[in-house]
N, C-alpha and C positions, 0 to 999 in steps of 0.2 A: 226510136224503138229498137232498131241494129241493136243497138250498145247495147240494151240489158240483156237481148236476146245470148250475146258474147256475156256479158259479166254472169249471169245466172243459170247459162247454160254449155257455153262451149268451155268455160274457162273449167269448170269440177270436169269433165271429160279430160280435158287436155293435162288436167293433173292427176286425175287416177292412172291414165296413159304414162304417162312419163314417172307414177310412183312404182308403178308395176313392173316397169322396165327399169329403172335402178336396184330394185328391189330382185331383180330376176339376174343382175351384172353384179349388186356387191353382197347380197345376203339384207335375208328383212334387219337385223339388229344394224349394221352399219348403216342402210337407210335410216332405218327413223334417228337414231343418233345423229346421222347427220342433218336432217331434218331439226332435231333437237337444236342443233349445234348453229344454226345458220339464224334460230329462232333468238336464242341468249345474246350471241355476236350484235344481230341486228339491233336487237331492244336498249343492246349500253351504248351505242352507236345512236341510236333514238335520242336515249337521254341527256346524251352528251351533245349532241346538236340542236336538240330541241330547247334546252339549257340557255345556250348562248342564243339563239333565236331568241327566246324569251325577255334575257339581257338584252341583245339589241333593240327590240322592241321598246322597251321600258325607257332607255335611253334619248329614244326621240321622241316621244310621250314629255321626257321631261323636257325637253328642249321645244315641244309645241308644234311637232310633226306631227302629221300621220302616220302609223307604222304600215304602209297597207301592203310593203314586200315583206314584210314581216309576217303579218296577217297573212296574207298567198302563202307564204315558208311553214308556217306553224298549220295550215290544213293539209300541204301535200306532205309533211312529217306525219300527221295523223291519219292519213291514208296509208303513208310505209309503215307505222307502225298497226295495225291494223292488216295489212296485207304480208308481214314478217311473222305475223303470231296465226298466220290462216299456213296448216299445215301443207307442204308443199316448193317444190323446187321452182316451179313458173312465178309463183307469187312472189317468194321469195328471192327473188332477179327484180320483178319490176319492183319490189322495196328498197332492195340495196338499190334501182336506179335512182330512185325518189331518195334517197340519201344521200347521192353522191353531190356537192354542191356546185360545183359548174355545171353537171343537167339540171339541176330541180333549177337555178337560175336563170337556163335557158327555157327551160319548160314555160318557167313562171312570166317570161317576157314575151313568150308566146303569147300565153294568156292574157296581156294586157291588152293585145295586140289585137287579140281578138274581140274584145270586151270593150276597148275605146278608152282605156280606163284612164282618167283626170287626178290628179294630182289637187290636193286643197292644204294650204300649210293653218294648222290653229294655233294663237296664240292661248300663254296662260290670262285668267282673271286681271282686268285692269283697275283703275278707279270710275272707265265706264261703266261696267259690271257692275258695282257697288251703288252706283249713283239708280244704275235700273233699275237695284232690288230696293232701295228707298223713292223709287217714285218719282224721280227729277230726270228731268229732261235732258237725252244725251248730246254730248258737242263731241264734232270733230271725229267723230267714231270714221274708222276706216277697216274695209272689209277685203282684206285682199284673195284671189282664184283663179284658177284659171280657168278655161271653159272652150269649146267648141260647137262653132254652128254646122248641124247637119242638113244639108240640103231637102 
């Protein structure tokens, strides 16, 4: 309950705070400009890494992985872009962090970490598959994962 209390209350405080006060150091037009400025940067920045995420992703799809740091990468992308386009200099820091890729990689390894998170490789369609969807009974099928027992 903290967190929203921070995401939907301290955090517009701490950016009218810090807009008012840039805004009182360079002149409101260079503010929002620069506010402007940090918005555009971030978003081709966005799409330029969000891009290759995407590529990679697609890439172990085709090879029969999981993409699931991929998956992680392409939500905490969509969180920085989303918090680049929310006007404001604090937002606009933790976006450029969530962009920058040695943090969001370590962020994201965090998160596994905290999650427990398992690994499962899938193959493509075999002549198993086929024999399923006609109704015969499968031989030989092998199902490989990993797994952990929690006490």
């Amino acid at each position: 309950m903290r967190i929203w209390f921070v995401i939907f209350f301290v955090t517009p405080l701490v950016e009218i705070y810090v807009l008012i006060s840039a805004g009182g150091l360079l002149g409101v037009f260079p503010t929002v400009f620069l506010v402007m400025l940090t918005a555009v940067i971030g978003i081709s920045l966005l799409r330029q890494q969000g891009l290759s995420t995407l590529t990679r992703g697609m890439q172990k799809m085709q090879l029969g992985e999981l993409p699931a740091h991929e998956i992680a990468e392409g939500l905490l992308l969509a969180i920085a872009g989303a918090l680049l386009l929310t006007p404001g200099f604090v937002t606009d820091g933790v976006g450029f962090f969530l962009l920058t890729p040695i943090l969001r990689a370590g962020l994201i390894e965090k998160i596994q970490q905290k999650f427990d998170a398992t690994t499962f490789t899938a193959y493509p369609p075999d002549d198993t598959d086929q024999a399923r969807q006609q109704g015969k009974p499968e031989s030989n099928q092998i199902i490989e994962g990993e797994f952990k027992r929690r006490p």
